[in-house]
LOSE-185049 format. One record per residue (C-alpha): residue number from 1; residue in one letter; x, y, z. Coordinates in steps of 0.05 Angstrom, whole numbers, plus 5000, padded with zeros to 4 digits. Layout:
<atoms>
{NUM a {X Y Z}}
...
</atoms>
This chain:
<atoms>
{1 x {5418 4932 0844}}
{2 x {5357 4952 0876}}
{3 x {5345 5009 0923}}
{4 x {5289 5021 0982}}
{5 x {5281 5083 1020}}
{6 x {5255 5092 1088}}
{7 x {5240 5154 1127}}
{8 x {5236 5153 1206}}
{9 x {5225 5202 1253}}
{10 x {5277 5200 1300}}
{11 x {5269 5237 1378}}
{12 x {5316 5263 1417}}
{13 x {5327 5240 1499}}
{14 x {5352 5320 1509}}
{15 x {5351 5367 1456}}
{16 x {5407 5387 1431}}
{17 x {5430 5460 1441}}
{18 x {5498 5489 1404}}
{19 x {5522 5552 1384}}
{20 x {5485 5551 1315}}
{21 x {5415 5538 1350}}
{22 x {5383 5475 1377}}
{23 x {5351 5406 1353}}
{24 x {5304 5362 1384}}
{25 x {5300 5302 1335}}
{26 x {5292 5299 1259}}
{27 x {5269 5254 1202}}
{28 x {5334 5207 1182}}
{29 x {5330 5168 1116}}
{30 x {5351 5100 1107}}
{31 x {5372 5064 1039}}
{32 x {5376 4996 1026}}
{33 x {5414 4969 0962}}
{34 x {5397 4899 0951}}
{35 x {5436 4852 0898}}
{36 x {5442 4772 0887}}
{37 x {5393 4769 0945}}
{38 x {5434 4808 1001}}
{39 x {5416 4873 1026}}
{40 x {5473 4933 1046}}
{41 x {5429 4989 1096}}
{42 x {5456 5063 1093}}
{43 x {5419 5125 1134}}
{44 x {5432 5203 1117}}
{45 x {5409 5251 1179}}
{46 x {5415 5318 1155}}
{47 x {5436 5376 1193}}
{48 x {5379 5408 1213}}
{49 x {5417 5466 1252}}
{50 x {5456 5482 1179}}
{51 x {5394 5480 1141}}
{52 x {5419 5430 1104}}
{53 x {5366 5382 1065}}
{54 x {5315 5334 1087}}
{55 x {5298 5260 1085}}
{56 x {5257 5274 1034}}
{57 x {5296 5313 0989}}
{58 x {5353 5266 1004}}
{59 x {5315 5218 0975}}
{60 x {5287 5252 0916}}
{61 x {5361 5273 0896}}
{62 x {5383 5197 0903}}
{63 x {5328 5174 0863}}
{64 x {5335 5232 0812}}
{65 x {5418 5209 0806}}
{66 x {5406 5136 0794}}
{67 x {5353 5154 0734}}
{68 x {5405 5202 0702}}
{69 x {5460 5147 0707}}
{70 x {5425 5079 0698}}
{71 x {5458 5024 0736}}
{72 x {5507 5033 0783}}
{73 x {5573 4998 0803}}
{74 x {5578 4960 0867}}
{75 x {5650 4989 0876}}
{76 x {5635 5044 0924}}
{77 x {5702 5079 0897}}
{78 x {5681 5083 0826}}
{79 x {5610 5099 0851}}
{80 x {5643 5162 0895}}
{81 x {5670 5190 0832}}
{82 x {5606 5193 0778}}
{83 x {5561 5218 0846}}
{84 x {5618 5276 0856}}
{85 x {5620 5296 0790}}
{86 x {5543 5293 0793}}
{87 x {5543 5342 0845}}
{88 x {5506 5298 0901}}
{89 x {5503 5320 0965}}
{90 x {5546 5287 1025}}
{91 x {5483 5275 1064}}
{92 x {5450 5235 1006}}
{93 x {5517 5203 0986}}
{94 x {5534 5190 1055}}
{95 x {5464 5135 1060}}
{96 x {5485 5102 0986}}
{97 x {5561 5093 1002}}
{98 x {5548 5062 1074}}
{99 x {5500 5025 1044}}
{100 x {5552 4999 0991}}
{101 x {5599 4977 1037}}
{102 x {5552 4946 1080}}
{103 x {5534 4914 1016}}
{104 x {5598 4892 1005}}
{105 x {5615 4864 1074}}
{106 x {5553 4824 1076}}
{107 x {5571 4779 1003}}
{108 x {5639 4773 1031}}
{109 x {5615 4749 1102}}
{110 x {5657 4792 1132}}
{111 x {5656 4853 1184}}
{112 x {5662 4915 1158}}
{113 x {5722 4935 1199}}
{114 x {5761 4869 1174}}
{115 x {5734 4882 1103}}
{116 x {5779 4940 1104}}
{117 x {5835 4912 1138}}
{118 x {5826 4940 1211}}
{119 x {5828 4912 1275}}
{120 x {5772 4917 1317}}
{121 x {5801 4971 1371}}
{122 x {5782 5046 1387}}
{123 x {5782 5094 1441}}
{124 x {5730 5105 1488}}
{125 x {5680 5164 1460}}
{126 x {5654 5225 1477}}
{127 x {5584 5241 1505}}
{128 x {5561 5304 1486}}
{129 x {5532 5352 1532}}
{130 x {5499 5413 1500}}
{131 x {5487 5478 1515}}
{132 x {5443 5482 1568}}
{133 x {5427 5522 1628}}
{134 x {5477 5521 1697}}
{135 x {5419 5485 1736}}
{136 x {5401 5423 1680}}
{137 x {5481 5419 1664}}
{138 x {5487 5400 1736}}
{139 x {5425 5348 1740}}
{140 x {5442 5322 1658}}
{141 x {5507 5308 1670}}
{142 x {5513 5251 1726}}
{143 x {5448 5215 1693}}
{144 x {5493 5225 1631}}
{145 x {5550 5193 1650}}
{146 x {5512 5137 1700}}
{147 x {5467 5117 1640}}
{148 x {5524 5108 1590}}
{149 x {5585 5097 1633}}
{150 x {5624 5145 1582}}
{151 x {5686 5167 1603}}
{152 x {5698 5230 1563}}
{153 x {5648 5290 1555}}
{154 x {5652 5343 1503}}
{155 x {5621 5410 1520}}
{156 x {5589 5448 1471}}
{157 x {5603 5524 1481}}
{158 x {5603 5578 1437}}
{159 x {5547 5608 1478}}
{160 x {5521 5673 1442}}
{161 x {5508 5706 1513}}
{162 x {5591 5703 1515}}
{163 x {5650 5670 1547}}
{164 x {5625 5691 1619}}
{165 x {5566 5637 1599}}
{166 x {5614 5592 1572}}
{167 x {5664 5591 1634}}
{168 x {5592 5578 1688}}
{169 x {5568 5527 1632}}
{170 x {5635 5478 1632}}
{171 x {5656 5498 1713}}
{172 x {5587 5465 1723}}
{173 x {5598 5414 1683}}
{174 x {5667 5394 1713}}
{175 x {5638 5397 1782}}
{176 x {5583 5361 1766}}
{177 x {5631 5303 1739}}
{178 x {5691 5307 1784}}
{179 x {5664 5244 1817}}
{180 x {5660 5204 1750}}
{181 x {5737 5214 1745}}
{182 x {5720 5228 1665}}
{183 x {5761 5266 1615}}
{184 x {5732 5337 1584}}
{185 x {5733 5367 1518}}
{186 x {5704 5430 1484}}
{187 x {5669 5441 1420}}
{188 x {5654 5513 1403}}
{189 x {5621 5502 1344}}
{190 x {5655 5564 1314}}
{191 x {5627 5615 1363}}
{192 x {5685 5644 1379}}
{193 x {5724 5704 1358}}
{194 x {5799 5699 1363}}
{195 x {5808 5742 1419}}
{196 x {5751 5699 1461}}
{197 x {5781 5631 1435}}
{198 x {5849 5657 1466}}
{199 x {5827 5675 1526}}
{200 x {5786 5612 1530}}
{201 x {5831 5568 1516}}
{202 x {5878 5589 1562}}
{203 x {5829 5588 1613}}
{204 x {5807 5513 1593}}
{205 x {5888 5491 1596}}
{206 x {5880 5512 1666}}
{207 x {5817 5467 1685}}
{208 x {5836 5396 1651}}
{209 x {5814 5411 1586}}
{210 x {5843 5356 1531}}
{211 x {5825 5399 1466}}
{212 x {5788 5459 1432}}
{213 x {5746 5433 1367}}
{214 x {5721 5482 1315}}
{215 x {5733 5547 1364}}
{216 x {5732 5596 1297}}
{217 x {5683 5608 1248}}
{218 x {5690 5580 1179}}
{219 x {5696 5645 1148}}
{220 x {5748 5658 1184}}
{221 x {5798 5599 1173}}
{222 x {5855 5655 1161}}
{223 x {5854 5670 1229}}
{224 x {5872 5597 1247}}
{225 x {5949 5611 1242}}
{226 x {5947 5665 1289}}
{227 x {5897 5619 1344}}
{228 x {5953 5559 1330}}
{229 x {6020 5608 1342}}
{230 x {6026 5599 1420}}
{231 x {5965 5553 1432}}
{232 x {5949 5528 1508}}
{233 x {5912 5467 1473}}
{234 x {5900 5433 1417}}
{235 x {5859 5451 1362}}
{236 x {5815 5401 1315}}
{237 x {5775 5430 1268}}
{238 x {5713 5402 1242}}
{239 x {5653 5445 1201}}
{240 x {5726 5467 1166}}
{241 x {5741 5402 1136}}
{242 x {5688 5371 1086}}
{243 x {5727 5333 1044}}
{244 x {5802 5317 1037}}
{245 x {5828 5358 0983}}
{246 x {5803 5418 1045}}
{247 x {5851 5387 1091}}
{248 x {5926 5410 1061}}
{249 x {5909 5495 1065}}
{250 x {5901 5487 1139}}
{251 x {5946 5423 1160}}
{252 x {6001 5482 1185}}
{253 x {5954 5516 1229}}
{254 x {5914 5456 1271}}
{255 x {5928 5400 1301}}
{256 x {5868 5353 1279}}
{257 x {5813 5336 1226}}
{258 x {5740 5321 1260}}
{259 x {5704 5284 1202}}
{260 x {5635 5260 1204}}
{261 x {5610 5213 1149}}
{262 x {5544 5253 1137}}
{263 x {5591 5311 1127}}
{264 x {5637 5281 1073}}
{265 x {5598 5235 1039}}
{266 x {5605 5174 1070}}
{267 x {5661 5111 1086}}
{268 x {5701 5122 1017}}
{269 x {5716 5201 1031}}
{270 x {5731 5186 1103}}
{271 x {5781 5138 1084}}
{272 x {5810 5187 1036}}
{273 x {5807 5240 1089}}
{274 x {5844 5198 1147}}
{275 x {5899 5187 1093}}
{276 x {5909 5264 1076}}
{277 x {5913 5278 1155}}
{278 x {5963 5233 1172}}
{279 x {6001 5244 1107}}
{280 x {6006 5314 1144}}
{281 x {6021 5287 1211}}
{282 x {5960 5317 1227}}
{283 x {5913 5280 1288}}
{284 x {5847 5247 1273}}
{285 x {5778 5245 1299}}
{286 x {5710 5219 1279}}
{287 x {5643 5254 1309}}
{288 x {5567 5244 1280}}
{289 x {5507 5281 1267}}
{290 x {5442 5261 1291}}
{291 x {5460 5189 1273}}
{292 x {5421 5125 1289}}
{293 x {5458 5064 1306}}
{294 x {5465 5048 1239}}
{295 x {5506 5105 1206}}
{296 x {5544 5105 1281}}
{297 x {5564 5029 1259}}
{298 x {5585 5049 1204}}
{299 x {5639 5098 1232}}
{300 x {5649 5057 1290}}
{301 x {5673 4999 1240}}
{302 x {5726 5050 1226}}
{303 x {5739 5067 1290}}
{304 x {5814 5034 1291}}
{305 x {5839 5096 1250}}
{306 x {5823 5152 1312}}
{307 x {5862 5192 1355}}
{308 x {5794 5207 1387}}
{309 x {5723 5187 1370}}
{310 x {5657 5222 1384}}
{311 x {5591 5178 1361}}
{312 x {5549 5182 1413}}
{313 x {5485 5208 1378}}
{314 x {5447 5146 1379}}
{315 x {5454 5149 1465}}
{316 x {5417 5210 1465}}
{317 x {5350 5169 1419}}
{318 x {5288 5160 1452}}
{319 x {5286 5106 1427}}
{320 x {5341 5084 1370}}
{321 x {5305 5055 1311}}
{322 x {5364 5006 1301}}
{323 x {5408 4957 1334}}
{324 x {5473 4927 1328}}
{325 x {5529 4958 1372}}
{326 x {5548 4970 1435}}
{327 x {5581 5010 1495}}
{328 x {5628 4972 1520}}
{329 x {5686 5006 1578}}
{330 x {5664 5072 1540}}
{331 x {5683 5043 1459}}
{332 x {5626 5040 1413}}
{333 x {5637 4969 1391}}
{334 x {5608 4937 1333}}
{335 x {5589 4863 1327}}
{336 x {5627 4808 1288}}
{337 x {5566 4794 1246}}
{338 x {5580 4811 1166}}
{339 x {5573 4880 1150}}
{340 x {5569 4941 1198}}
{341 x {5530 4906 1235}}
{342 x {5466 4943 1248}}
{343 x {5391 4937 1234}}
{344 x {5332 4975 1233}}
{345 x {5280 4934 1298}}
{346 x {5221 4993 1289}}
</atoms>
């Protein structure tokens, strides 16, 4: 096999503002494994508000793994295994494993979602609104949701001025959409306290809220059984959950697994983490980073296997560097073309 790296600079439409800080674009990498003549495209996008990596060292780590361990199996499984035990990080797995099954989907002519046995079906997805000021939540959202023609919006809250901020923040954002006749959801990012993700939560129940993501902390997953006793919504939990073996210690105390592939490493650990969550009658959702429309084909190739689905990164690109899918009724819907379906056109 050979591999290619390419880093782009990718811009955000409206920066986006959660409870860890804010991002207005970054510099996503994209890998390209070529063998027999047919080329598999991956991307990582680190997570600039975690602090985690670059493109560049994303790249240097990849390059640095396939010199320690010589050529590489096409079996993404197999490959999964030697790059955990290497210690690689998800972000740079995340670009060779999509790029693997890409790979893979292309010599067998097939789509990546019927490579792996799915149908092509999901549920609409979110469009993320961040956190933003009570005047630009009001003029963002109906451009939002006129541009796209989504039909759910998750708010991100978690606002460090409070709950007081967070209650203006989504009642604006509710108004502001009441004509769209959309569906709302909240992502707090982990910015609350128990006591505040209560209170909220009770408060959201009451205002046609579907479900609470991530409303503690990580460091303080013990406090999830308390939050779950006597919940007034669901909770999904998502900077909790890297990798599957992380799912069991908390499958008592939430309803639902977020993954993200740039968070676990790719196709091969979401599969394995969709498994563990309904092996624990647990729900399942998929979100992104700040994903082009390649590593949001990817997931959205998967995207029979969701309770609810949240790729909407590559809406908020000015401009997306790649092609391939599209919104269709609100689903992200990827093409019948061999592969995941998406190309870099810049």
């Amino acid at each position: 096999m050979n591999f290619s790296f390419q880093q782009l600079a990718l811009k955000k439409r409206y920066p986006l503002r959660i409870s860890r800080g804010e991002t207005t674009g970054s510099v996503n990498l994209f890998v390209s494994v070529e063998s027999a003549g047919v080329v598999g495209l991956g991307e990582a996008a680190p997570d600039a508000t975690a602090d985690i990596g670059t493109a560049a060292s994303c790249q240097r780590e990849i390059e640095a793994f396939l010199e320690a361990t010589g050529p590489m199996t096409l079996n993404p499984h197999d490959a999964w295994q030697v790059a955990r035990d290497a210690g690689l990080s998800s972000y740079s797995w995340a670009a060779v494993d999509i790029a693997l099954w890409d790979l893979l989907a292309r010599q067998a002519g097939l789509p990546l979602f019927r490579l792996l046995g799915l149908p092509l079906r999901a549920v609409p997805t979110s469009v993320t609104i961040g956190i933003v000021p009570i005047e630009v939540a009001r003029e963002r959202v109906p451009e939002i949701l006129t541009r796209t023609g989504a039909r759910y919006l998750k708010i991100k809250l978690g606002n460090p001025a409070g709950i007081d901020a967070d209650k203006a923040m989504f009642e604006a954002v509710r108004e502001s959409a009441s004509t769209f006749g959309v569906g709302l959801r909240v992502d707090a990012n982990g910015g609350w306290d128990v006591t505040d993700a209560k209170q909220m939560m009770n408060w959201l129940k009451d205002r046609g809220c579907d479900y609470v993501e991530q409303p503690l902390p990580v460091d303080a997953n013990d406090a999830l059984p308390a939050l779950f006793s006597g919940r007034a919504l669901p909770i999904f939990v998502d900077e909790s959950i890297r990798v599957a073996s992380d799912v069991p210690a908390l499958a008592d105390c939430v309803d639902g697994v977020n993954l993200k592939l740039m968070k676990c490493g790719g196709v091969t650990e979401a599969l394995r983490i969709v498994a563990t969550a309904r092996a624990h009658g647990l729900g399942t959702m998929i979100g992104c980073m700040g994903e082009s429309s390649v590593a949001i084909a990817a997931g959205a190739s998967l995207g029979a296997l969701f309770d609810h689905i949240d790729l909407d990164s590559h809406l908020n690109l000015a401009p997306d560097p790649a092609s391939g899918i599209t919104l269709v009724d609100g689903v992200v819907t990827v093409s019948d073309r061999p592969g995941h379906g998406a190309t870099i056109t810049c």
